[in-house]
C-alpha positions in Angstrom: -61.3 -43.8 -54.0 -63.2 -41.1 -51.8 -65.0 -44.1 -50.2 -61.7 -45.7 -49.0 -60.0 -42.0 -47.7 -63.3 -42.0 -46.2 -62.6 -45.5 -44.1 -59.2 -43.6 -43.3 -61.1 -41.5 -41.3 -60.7 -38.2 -44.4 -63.2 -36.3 -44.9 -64.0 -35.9 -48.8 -65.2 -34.1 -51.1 -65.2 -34.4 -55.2 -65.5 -31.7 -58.2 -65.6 -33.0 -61.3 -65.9 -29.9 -62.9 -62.5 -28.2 -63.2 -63.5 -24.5 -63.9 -65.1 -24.7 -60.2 -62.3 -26.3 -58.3 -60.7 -23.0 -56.9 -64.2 -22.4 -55.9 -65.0 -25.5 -54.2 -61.1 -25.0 -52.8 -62.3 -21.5 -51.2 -65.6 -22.6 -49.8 -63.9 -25.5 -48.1 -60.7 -24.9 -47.4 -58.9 -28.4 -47.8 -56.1 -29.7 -45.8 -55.1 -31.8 -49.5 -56.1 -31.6 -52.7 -55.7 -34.9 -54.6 -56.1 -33.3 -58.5 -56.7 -35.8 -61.9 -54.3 -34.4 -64.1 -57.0 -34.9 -67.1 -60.6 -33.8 -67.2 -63.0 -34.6 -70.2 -63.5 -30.8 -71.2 -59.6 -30.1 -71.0 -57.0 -33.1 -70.9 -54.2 -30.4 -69.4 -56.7 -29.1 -67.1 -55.4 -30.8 -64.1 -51.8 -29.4 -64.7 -53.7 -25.5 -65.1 -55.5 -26.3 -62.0 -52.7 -26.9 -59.9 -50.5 -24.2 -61.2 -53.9 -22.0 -60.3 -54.5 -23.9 -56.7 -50.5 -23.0 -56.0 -51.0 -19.2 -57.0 -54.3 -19.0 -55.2 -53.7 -21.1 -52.0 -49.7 -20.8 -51.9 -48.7 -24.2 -50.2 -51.8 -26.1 -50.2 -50.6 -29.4 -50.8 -51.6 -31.3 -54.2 -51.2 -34.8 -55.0 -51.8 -35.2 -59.3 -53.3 -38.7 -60.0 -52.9 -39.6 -63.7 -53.1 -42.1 -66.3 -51.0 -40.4 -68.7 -48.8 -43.0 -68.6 -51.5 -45.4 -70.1 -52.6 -42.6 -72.8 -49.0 -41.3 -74.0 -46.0 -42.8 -73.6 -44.0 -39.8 -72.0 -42.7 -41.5 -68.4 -44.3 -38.7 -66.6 -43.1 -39.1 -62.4 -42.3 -37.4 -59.8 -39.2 -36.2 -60.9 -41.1 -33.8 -63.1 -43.2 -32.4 -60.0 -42.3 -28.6 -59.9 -43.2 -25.8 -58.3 -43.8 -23.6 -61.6 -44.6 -26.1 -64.0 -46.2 -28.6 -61.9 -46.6 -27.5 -58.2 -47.6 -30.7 -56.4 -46.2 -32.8 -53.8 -46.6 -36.3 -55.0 -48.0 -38.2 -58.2 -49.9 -41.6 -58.0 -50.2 -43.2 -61.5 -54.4 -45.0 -62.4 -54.9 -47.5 -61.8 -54.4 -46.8 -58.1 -52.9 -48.4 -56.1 -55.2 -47.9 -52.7 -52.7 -48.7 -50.1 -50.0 -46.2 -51.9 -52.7 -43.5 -52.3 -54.1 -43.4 -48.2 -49.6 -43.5 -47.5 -48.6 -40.8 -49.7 -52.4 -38.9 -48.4 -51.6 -39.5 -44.6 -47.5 -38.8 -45.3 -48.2 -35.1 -47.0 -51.1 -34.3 -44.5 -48.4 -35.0 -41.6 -45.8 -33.3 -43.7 -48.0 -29.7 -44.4 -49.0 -29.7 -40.7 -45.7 -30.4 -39.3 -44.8 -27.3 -41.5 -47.3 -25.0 -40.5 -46.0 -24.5 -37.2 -49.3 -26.8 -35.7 -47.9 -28.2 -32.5 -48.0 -32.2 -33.5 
């Protein structure tokens, strides 16, 4: 994945340690966050991290990737996106589709700096 966002012309960079993503967040100050909503120490940790990154970083935008789907039957969507209980801006379900991921990365980039006031 971070080697195709990379051939969009993104630059990336991956935690895989949950506990230090607001830390990684603060040292390099992303324009997106694209957040796994289950980590091997915590399966809800992606869903604490958000809530955390939207507290911490206000607007920063989140895109949850998930196979929760494939684990648990729940029909877990966008629709449930909120900004208390699940403060993102999009949801891509594993396995990912590449072409949907770099659309929905380039559409919420364009959509945070056209609300930031940035002259386009």
């Amino acid at each position: 994945m971070g080697t195709i966002l990379e051939k969009q012309g993104h630059t990336i960079s991956i935690e895989t340690d949950c506990g230090k993503t607001i830390d990684r967040i603060h040292e390099q100050r992303p324009d997106l966050v694209i957040l796994d909503v289950m980590f091997p120490e915590n399966d809800k940790a992606g869903f604490e991290a958000a809530r955390s990154i939207r507290r911490t970083f206000g607007e920063l935008p989140v895109i949850m990737l998930t196979a929760v789907n494939q684990s648990f039957p729940l029909g877990f969507s966008s629709k449930d996106l909120d900004p208390t209980w699940l403060p993102a801006v999009d949801f891509v379900e594993k396995p990912v589709d590449f072409a949907l991921l770099c659309a929905k990365v380039s559409e919420n980039l364009a959509r945070a700096k056209g609300s930031s006031g940035s002259p386009s």
